[in-house]
N, C-alpha and C positions, 0 to 999 in steps of 0.2 A: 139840055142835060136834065134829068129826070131828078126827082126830089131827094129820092135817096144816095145817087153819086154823087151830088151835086156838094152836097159838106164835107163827103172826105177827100172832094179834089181840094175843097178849101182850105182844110184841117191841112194839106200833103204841103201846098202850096205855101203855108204860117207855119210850118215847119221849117221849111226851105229857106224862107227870109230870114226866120229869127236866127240860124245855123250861119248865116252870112255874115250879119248885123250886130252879134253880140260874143263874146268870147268865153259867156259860159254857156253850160249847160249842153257844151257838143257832143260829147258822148251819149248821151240820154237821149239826146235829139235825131242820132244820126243812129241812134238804137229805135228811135219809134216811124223814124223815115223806112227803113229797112222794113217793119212790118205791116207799113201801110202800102207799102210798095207790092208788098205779096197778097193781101186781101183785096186790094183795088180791082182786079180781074175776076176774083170770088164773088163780090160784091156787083161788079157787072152784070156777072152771070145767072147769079140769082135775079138781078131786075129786071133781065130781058126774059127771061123763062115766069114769072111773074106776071109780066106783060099778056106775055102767048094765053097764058092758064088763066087771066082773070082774079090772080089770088087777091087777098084782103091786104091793106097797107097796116092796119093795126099791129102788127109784131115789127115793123118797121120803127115804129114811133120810136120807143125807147131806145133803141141802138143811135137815130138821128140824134137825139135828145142829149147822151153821152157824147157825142160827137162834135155837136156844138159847144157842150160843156169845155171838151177838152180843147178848143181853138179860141177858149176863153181865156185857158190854161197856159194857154205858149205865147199866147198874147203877153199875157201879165208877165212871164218871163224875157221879153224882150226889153221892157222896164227895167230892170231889178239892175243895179250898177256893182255897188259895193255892199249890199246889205247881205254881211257871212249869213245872218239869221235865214232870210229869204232862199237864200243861192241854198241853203241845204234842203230846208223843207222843202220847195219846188222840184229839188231834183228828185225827192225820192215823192213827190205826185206825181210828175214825169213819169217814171218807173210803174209807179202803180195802173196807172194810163196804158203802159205797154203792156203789162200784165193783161188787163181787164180785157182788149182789144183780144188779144192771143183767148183767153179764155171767151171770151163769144163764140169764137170762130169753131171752137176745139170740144164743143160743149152744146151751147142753144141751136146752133147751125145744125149737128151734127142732129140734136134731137128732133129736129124741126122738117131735116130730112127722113127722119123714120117716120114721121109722123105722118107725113107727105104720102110717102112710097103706102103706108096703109092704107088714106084713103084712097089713094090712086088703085089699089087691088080691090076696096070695094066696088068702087064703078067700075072699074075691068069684071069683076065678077059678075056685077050686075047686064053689064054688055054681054056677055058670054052667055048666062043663062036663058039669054032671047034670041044670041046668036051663036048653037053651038054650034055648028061649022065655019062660024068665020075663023081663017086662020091667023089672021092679023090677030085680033083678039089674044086667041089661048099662045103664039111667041110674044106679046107683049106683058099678057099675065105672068109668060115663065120669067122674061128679063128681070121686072118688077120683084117676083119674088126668090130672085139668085140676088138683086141687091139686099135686100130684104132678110137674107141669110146673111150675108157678110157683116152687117150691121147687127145680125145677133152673135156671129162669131167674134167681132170686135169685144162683145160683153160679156163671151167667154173668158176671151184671153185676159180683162183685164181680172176677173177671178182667178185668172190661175197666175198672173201677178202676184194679188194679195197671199198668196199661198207662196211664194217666191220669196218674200217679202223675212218669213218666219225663218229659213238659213240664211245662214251666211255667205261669205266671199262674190257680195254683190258687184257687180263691175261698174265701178266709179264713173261720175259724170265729166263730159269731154270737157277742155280747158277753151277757155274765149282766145278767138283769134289763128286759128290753127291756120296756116299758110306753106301750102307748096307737099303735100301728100298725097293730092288727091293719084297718081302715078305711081307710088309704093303703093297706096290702099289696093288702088284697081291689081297689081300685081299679089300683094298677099292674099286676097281673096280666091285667086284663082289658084293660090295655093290651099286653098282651107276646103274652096267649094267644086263640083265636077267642073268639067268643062263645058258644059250646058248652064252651068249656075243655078240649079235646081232643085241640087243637093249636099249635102255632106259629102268629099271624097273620101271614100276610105279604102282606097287604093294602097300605094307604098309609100312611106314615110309619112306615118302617124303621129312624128312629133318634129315640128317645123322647128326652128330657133331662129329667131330673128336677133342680130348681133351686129352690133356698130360701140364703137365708145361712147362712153358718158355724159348723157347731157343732149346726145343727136338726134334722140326724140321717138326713142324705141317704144317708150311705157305710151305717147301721146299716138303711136301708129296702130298700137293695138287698143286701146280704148276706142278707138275710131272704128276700130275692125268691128268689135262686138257691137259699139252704138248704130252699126251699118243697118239700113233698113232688109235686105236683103240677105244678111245674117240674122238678121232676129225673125223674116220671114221662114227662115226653113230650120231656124236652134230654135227660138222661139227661146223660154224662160229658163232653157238648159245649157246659158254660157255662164261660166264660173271663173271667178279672179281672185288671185292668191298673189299675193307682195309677198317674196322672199327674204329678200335682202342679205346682205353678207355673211351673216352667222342664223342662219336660218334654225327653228325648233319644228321639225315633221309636227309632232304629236301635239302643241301647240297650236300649229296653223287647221290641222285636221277637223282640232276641236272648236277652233272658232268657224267653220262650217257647219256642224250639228249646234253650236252653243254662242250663237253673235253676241249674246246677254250675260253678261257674265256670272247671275247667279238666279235664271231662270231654271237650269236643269244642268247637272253634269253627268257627261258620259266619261267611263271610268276605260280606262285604258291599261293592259297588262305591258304596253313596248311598243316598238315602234311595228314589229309587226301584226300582232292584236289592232293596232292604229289601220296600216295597209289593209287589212281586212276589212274591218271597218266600212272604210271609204270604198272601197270595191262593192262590196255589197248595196252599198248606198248607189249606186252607178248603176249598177247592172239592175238592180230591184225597185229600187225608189222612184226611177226615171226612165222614163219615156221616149224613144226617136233622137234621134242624132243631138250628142254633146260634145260641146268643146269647154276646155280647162284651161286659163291662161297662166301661167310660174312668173310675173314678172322679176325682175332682177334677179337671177341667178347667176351663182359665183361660181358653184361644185355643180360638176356633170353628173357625180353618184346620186345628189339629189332625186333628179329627174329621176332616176327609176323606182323610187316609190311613189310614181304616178301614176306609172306605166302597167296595163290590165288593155288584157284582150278582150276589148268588148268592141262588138259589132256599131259603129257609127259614131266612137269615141278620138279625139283628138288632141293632142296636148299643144298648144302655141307656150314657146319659151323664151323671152326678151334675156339678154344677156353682155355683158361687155365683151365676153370671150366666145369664140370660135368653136363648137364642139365638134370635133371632126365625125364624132359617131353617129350624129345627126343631120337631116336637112337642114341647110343654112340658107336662111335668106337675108341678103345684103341690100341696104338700100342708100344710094349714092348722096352724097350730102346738097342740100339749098342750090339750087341755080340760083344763079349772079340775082335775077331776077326776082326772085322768090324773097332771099335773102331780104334785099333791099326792102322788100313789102313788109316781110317781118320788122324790120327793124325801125321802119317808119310807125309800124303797128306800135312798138312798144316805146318807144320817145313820142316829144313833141315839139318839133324843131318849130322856131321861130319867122319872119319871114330874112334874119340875117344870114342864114343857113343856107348857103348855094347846093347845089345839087353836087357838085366836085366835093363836097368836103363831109357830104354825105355819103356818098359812092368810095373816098378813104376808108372811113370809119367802117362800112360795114365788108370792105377790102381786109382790115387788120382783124375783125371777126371771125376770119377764115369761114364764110357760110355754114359757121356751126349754132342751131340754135340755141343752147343756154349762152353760151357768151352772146351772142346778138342781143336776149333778150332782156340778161345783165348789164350791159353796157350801154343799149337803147336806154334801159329804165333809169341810167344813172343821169345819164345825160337831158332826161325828162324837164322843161320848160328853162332848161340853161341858158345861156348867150352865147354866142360866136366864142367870146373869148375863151369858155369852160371848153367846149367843144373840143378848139385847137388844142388847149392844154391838155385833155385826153387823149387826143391823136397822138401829139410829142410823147406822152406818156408810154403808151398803148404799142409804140413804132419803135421804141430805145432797147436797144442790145437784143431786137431778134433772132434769134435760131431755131432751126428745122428741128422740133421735139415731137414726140408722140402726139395725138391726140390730149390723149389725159392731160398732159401737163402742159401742153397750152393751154387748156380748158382753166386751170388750176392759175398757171403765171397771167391770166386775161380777168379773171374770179379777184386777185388779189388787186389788181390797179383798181378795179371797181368800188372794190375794202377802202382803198386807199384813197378817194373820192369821198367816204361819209365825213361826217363832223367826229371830231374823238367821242360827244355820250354815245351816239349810235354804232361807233366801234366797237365800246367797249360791251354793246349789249349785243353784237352781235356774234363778238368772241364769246358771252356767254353761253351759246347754243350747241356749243363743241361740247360742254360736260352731260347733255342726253345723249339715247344711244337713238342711232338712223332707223329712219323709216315709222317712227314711234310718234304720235299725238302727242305733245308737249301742254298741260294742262296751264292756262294763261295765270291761272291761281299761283301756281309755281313760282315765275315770272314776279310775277307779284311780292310773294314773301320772298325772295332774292333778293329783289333791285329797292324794294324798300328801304334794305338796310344800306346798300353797297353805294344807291344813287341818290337814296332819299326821295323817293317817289313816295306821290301822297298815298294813305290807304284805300282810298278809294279804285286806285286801278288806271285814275286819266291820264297819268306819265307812263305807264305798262302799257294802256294801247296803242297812246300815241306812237311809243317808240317802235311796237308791234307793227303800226300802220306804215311808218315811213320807211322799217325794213322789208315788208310787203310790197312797196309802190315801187322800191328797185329791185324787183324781183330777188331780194337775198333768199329771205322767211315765206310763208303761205297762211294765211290766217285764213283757217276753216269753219266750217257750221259746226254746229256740236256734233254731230254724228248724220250718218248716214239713214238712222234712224226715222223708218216715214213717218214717227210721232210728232217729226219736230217740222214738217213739210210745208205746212198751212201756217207755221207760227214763224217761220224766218224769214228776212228779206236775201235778193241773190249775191250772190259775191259782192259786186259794186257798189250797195247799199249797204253792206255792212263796211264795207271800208271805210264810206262816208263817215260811218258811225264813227268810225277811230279814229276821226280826224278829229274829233270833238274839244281835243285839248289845243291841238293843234291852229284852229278855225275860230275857236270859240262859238260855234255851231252850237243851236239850242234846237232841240225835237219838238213838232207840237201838230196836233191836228191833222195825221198819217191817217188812212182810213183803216189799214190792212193793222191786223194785230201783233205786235213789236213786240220782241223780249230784248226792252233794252234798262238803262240803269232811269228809274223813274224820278227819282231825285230831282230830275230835270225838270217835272211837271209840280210839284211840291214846293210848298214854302222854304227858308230858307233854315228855320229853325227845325224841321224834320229833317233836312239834306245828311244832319251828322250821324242819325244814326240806324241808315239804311246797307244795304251789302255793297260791296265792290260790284265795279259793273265786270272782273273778270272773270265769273262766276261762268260757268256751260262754255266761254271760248278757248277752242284748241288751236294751236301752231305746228304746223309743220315745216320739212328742212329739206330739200335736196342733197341726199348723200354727198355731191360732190362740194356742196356748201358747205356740211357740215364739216368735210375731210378738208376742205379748206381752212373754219376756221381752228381744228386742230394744227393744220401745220404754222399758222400764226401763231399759236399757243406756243409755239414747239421750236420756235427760233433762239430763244434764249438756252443757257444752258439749266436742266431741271431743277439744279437748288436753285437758282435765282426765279424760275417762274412763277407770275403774279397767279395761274391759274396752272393746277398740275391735271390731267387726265390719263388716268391708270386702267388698262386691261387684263382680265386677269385670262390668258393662256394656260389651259387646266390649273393647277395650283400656282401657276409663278406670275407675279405683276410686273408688268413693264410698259414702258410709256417711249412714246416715240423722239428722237432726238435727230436733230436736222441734218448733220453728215451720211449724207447716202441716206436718206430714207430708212435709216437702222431702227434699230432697236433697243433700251435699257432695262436690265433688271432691277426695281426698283431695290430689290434684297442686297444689294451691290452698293447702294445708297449710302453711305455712311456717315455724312454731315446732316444736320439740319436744313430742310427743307422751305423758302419763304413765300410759299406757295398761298394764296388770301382765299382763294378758289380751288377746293378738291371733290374731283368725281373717282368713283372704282366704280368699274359697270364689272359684271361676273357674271359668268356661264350658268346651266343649267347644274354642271356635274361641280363647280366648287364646292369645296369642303371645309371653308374658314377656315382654314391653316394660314393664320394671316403671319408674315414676317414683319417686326417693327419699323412701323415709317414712323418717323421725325418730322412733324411738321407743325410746330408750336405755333405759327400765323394763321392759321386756318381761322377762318369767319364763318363761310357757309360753305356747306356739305353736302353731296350727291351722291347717295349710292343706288346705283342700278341693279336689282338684281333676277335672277330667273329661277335660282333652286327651292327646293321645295321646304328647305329648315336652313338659317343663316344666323351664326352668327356675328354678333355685332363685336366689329375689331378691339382690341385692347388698347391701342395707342388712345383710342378716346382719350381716356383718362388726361394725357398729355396737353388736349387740345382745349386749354381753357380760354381761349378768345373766340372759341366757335358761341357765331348767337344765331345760324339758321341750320337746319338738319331738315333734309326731303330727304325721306327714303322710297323708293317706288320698285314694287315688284312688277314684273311684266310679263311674268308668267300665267297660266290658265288656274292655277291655283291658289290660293291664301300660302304668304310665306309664313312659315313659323320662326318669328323672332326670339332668339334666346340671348341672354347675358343683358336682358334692358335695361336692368339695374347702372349699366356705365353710364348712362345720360342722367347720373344724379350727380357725377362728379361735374357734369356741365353748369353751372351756377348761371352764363351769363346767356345764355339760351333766351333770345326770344318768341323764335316762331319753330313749330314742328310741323312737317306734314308726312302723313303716313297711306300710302296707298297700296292696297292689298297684301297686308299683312295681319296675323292672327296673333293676338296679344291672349298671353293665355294671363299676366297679372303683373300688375301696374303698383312697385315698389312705394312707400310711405314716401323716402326723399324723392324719389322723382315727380308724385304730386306734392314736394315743395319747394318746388324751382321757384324760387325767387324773381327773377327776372321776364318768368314767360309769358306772352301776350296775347298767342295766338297757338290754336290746335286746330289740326285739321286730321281726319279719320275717312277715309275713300277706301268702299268696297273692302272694309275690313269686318276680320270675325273676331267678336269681342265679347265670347259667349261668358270669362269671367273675369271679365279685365279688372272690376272695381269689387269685386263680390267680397273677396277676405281682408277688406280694411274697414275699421272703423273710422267716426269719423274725431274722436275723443282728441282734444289737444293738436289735430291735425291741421295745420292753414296751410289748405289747399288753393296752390296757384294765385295766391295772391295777388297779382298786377293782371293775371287773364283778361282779357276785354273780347275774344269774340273763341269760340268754339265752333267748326262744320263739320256735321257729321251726315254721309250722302254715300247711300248702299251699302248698307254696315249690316253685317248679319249677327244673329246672337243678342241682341240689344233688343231685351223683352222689359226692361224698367228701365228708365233714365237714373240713372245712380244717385240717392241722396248725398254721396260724400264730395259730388261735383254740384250740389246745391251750395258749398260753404264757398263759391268763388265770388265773394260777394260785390266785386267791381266788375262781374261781368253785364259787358252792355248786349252783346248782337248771339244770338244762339239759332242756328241753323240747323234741323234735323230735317234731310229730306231723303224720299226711299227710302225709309229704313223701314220695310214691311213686319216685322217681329212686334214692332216696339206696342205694348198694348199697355201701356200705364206710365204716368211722370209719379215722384214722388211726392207728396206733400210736403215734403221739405223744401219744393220748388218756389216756394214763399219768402223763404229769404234773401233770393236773387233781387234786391232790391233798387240793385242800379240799372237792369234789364230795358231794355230800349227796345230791341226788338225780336220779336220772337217767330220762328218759321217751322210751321210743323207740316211740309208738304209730303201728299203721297203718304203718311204710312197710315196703312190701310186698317191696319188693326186696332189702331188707338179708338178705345169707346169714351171717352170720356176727359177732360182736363182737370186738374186738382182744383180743389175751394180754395187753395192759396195764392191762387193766380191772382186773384183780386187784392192781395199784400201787395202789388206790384205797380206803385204808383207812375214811375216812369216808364213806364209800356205806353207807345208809340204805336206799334204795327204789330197784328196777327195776323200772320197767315196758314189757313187751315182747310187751304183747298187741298182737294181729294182726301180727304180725309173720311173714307167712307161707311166707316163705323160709328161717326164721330153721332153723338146723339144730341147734344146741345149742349150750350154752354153755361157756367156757373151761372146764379138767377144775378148774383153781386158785380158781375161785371159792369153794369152800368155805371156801378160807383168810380172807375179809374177816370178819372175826367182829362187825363192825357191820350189814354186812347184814341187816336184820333182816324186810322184804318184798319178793315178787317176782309181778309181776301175768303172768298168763299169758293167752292163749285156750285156748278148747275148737275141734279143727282148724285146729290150725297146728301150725307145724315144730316148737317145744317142747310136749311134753305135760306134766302135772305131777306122772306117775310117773315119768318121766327125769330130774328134778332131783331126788326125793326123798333124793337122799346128802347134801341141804345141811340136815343135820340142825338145824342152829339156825337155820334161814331160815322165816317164814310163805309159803305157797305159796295165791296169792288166784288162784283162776279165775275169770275175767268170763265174758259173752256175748262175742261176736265184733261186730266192725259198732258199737261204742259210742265217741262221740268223747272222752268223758273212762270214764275205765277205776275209779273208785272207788265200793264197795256202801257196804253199813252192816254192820259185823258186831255182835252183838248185845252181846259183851264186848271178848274180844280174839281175833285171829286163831286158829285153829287150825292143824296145818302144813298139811294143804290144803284149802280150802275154794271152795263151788260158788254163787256168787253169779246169781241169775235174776232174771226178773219172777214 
């Protein structure tokens, strides 16, 4: 065996043992078995053609080198027994190991072959000019340079990527473990592509629907479709995906296509047909050669025809629970027996008490549909025989032949019925968002704070986050789709780790790849208090049919008794759903007191706050969902003086305009607000003297005069406040001196907020200030000379900050200061601060929405954080 195969048979081979020998770290392990299983052959190949050519071993070394490294790596993990600390960090070294490997292969390989193919055209060229009639010669020259192009078209396409990159309705990354499609894919393909497979069909029936019930794996058929190599060989960057969902906004979806950022640019819209046009134009003009458009979940068939434009090599795929008769339907038959069973092995992990009969049950009572397999797999996840069976008996009791749906739903709730009551109760709170929506973890957090008494910090919010992810209820996503965040996240499975951290007692340390995680972890214990929640940038999402499940839990009791009420408002009239028949109530019909502790109103595009008096004096925390364009805020407020949390969140493309705000001064016992995308045109004397309030948060809001027409004379503002975020707030050109008088505030958070080009100097008297974050706005030149009043400042951070010119000459004097985050190219570098000799000096990337690495110990005075 030659030198260079010879270590990763070793490396495959110390794989293979410790995957036998040890009960952790399988996944990881059976994730880098998988990859060296496909480079092994790669890696042959290159050493035997190596051989032939005489090439140099020098570009070998290093990859050897790593390779040894990492069979050091799996070594030490065959060790590791009970130590949480160890079992976590190794797992995500593992991972970075498989990373690294993939990235050789995808990257230096690749360049190492152009590099190759060039010289090889120079001595072909120089052969050729002594022999120009050999014909061997000039067909080997042409082979030579037909590879030699493809390798430059490769580096076209990834340019016209990054130019992809800049709209929207990019099509989401496939999900792990996908089992038993490959037979629907080959079949829908041949619905999309000719029958040569060569091209776009654009024969008869230009708009396919694929249609099965909920849950059977429609939306995971067609992500498959687009991520096909052979679709992306002949659409190339022209497939486009659009999430409908049940109460779908045309003008809405339209615009997050031209406008993914929500306040990079807006295009102004006169209706839905100005919208149609729009988009047509964009199709026919902006693009290039054969496109496909995917409608996931749709409900209404009228939808689909403002999709619908006759253009030459255009196709529309529409996933759906219903049957359109007016369209091609394509049907695809549910899990062989076969299949099934592999899913479902995929998503548990049976023991060895677990016979195959009682496996072959359970995934019997599943009816080979995949979201209940992969719900009931996930519950049943490292159980004993005895849970098992108790599931079965469960799972088997008072069968009947129902629709699809509502097995999916009566299979969904025994699952419910498996958690522990905290993880019930936090799972029924997911019913008061509305479907198909990013659920920001921050949310979560000022909720369950109060309700469950989870710490501020966020480690009871992700735990519970993480162990409703592990049984497939919830989805815990990356912050965005966003390629800015690309190089700074770890993949799904490493972030879950992360959430176990409360869970595990898991400590991070010495990762190589650059982490945005809660750094705390790396810090003394006397800085831990007052750094941010680590829910900061994490979103949750929810399977409609999850979500409609944990409504109809909601919705068993009768509605004045519900602990949690959720109200829809059907053009002007609210009604909520009540369990006989699947009906319906008006809540206007209502007429007793309500003892409801949990209320959401989600509301349409066209409500018109014509609100009818609800009763419900138990109210604690508040959700209202809204999409129209001016709202105002109900009058029963007043009533609800036990309310201490209010999230308000618009989910429309535009800032809501809130009117009547002045009612949240009759709220006294209010501790936390959060307001997302709404436009505060000014913010009443009583309401900044909420007495009891702790916490404000401000998202993607315009707040061009929220503070301007108050003084601050006799004013105590916010007294008990302890942290303020404010993150893509437009309008906000001064930090307002009259929120300089909250003088217990510790944590203040400004980030994106690109306007903001001055604090006040009244920011001096924030003298219990702990920590301060002024990420990304771009226009701030300068920090006040009061900043150095500021003896308890702990942490600055003033990455990207690229106006920023330097900082007061006094700062040296805060002798608590003890970090200061900076960019690499921007206006502080972190050889111009170095006179703050007792200060840590942390260099990020640039372009990062949350600004904290890993350091391996403790800071150094400057140090160079990367991927």
């Amino acid at each position: 065996m030659d030198p260079f195969s010879e270590p990763v048979s070793q490396l495959s081979d110390a794989v293979k043992f410790v995957i036998q020998t040890t009960a952790h770290f399988k996944p990881q392990l059976r994730q880098l078995k998988s990859t060296l299983e496909r480079i092994a052959p790669i890696i042959d190949d290159i050493q035997n053609r190596n051989r032939k050519l005489g090439s140099t071993q020098q570009e070998q070394e290093m990859f050897i080198k790593e390779i040894q490294e990492a069979q050091k790596l799996v070594n030490k993990c065959s060790k590791i027994k009970w130590n949480f600390f160890k079992w976590f960090t190794h797992s995500l070294k593992l991972k970075d190991l498989d990373q690294k490997l993939l990235r050789f292969f995808q990257i230096e390989v690749q360049a190492v072959q152009c590099r190759d193919i060039k010289e090889l055209l120079e001595e072909v060229k120089y052969v050729t000019d002594r022999k120009k009639n050999s014909e061997t010669c000039v067909a080997l020259e042409q082979k030579l340079s037909s590879r030699s192009m493809q390798m430059s078209s490769k580096g076209e396409k990834k340019s016209e990527t990054s130019k992809r990159k800049k709209i929207g309705w990019r099509v989401p990354p496939l999900p792990r473990g996908i089992v038993g499609f490959e037979e629907p894919l080959k079949n829908l393909k041949a619905k999309i592509l000719s029958d040569d497979g060569s091209s776009m069909d654009c024969g008869a029936g230009k708009v396919v629907v694929v249609s099965a019930a909920g849950g059977c794996g429609k939306t995971t058929l067609v992500k498959m479709l687009c991520n096909d190599p052979q679709i992306q060989d002949n659409i190339g960057d022209n497939v486009f995906f659009v999430t409908v969902s049940e109460t779908p906004d045309f003008i809405a979806s339209v615009n997050d296509l031209f406008n993914p950022d929500c306040f990079d640019r807006q295009i102004k819209f006169q209706g839905i047909e100005d919208a149609k046009n729009k988009l047509e134009n964009f199709l026919r003009e902006k693009l290039s050669g054969p496109i496909l458009l995917v409608l996931d979940d749709v409900w209404d068939e009228s939808y689909i025809e403002n999709f619908e434009f006759d253009i030459k090599g255009y196709k529309l795929l529409v996933t759906s629970r219903i049957r359109f008769p007016k369209y091609e339907v394509f049907k695809f038959n549910p899990l062989s027996d076969e299949h099934a069973k592999i899913l479902f092995l995929n998503s548990t992990k049976a023991d060895s008490t677990i016979d195959e009969n009682l496996v072959d049950k359970m995934v019997k009572c599943c009816k080979n549909h995949p979201l209940t397999i992969s719900v009931v797999g996930g519950s049943l996840n490292g159980k004993n025989k005895v849970a098992w069976e108790s599931m079965l008996n469960s799972l088997s009791q008072g069968h009947s032949v129902l629709d699809l749906n509502q097995e999916v739903l009566h299979r969904l709730e025994r699952s419910f019925e498996a958690l522990e009551v905290k993880f019930k109760q936090c799972f029924l709170d997911f019913g008061l968002f509305l479907e198909d929506q990013r659920i920001p973890a921050s949310t979560l957090l000022d909720m369950w704070v109060h309700l469950y008494h989870h710490d501020d910090e966020g480690i009871d919010t992700l735990a519970k986050i993480y162990e409703l992810s592990y049984r497939n209820l919830v989805n815990d996503i990356d912050p965005s789709s966003d390629p800015k965040y690309e190089l700074q996240h770890l993949d799904e499975a490493a972030r879950r780790n992360l959430l176990a951290i409360a869970l595990g007692g898991f400590l991070l340390n010495g990762h190589s790849s650059c982490m945005l995680i809660p750094f705390y972890y790396c810090l003394s214990e006397e800085d831990s208090h007052s750094l941010p929640n680590v829910c900061v940038k994490q979103f949750v999402t929810q399977h409609d049919l999850l979500r409609q499940l944990a409504i109809n839990l909601n919705s068993k009791l009768p509605v004045v008794k519900r602990p949690r009420l959720v109200i829809n408002a059907k053009d002007d009239r609210l009604i909520t759903n009540v369990q006989e028949d699947d009906q319906i109530a008006s809540i206007e019909q209502i007429e007793e007191p309500m003892q409801a502790r949990l209320l959401s109103i989600s509301t349409g595009e066209e409500f018109s706050s014509r609100w009818c008096n609800i009763r419900v004096p138990e109210v604690e925390v508040m959700v209202l969902n809204l999409k129209s364009k001016t709202y105002t805020l109900p009058p029963f407020l007043k009533e609800m003086q036990k309310m201490k949390v209010l999230n308000i969140t618009n989910y429309g493309f535009q800032p809501t305009e809130l009117k009547e705000f002045h009612l949240l001064d009759c709220l006294s016992n209010l501790t936390r607000i959060r307001l997302e995308k709404v436009a505060i045109s000014s913010l009443g004397r009583s309401t900044l003297e909420l007495v009891n309030l702790q916490k404000i948060s401000f998202t993607k809001c315009k707040m061009n005069h929220a503070f301007e027409e108050l003084t601050t004379d006799n004013l105590n503002v916010w007294p008990r406040l302890v942290e303020i975020e404010m993150d893509k707030c437009k309008g906000l050109v001064v930090y307002p001196g009259i929120l300089c008088n909250s003088v217990y505030l510790k944590k203040l958070s400004i980030t994106n907020c690109t306007n903001l080009c001055e604090i006040s100097e009244d920011f001096g008297k924030l003298t219990s200030l702990e920590t301060l974050i002024l990420h990304n706005c771009t226009e701030l030149k300068k920090l006040p000379e009061s900043i150095t009043k500021l003896l308890n400042l702990s942490i600055l951070d003033i990455s990207d900050c690229l106006n920023l010119q330097g900082l007061p000459e006094l700062l040296g004097s805060l002798g608590g200061l003890r970090t200061i985050y900076v960019s690499m190219h921007t206006g502080v570098q972190p050889q111009s601060i170095e006179y703050l000799s007792n200060t840590n000096i942390v260099t990020v990337p640039t372009s990062l929405d949350l600004v904290y690495s890993i350091p391996e110990t403790h800071f150094n005075k400057v140090t160079l954080y990367a991927g």
